[in-house]
C-alpha positions as CSV (number, residue, x, y, z in Angstrom):
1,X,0.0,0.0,0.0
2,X,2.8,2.6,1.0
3,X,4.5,1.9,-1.9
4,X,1.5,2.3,-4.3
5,X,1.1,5.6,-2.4
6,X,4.8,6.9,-3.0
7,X,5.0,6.1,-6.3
8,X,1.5,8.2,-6.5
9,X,3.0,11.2,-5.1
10,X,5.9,10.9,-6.9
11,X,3.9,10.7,-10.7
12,X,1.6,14.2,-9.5
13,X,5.4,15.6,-8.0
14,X,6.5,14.9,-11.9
15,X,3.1,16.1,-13.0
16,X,3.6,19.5,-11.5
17,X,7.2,20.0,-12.4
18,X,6.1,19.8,-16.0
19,X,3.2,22.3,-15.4
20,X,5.3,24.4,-14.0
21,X,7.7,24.6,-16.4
22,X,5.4,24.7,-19.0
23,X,4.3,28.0,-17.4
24,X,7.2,29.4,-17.4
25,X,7.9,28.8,-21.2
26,X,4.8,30.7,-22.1
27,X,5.2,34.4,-23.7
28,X,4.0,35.7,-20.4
29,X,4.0,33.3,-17.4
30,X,1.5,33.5,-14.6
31,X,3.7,33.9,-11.7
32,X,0.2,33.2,-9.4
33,X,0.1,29.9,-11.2
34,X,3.1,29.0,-10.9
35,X,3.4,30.0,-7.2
36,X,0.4,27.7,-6.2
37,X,2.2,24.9,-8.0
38,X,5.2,25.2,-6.6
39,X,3.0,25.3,-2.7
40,X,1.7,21.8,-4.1
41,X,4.8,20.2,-5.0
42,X,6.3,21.0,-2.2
43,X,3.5,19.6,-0.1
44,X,4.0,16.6,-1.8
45,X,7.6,16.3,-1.4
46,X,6.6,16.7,2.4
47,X,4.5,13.9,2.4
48,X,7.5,11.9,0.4
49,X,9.6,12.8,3.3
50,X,7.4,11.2,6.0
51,X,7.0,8.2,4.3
């Protein structure tokens, strides 16, 4: 189950690091996207570290 779990996190942690920089390649990046982003990866990479 924990693994199944971690290797969850870790697909939506690589989800969001290409969202992110997807944003950032755009003409005019929304830095309110890409803050809120960035506030949910690193959630997730808190919940990594518990595990």
């Amino acid at each position: 189950m924990q693994n199944s779990y971690s290797t969850s996190l870790q697909a939506r942690h690589a989800g969001l690091d290409a969202r992110i920089a997807e944003e950032t390649r755009r003409p005019s990046p929304d830095q309110g996207i890409i803050a809120e982003l960035k506030k949910q990866k690193l959630k997730i990479k808190e919940a990594l570290a518990r595990l």
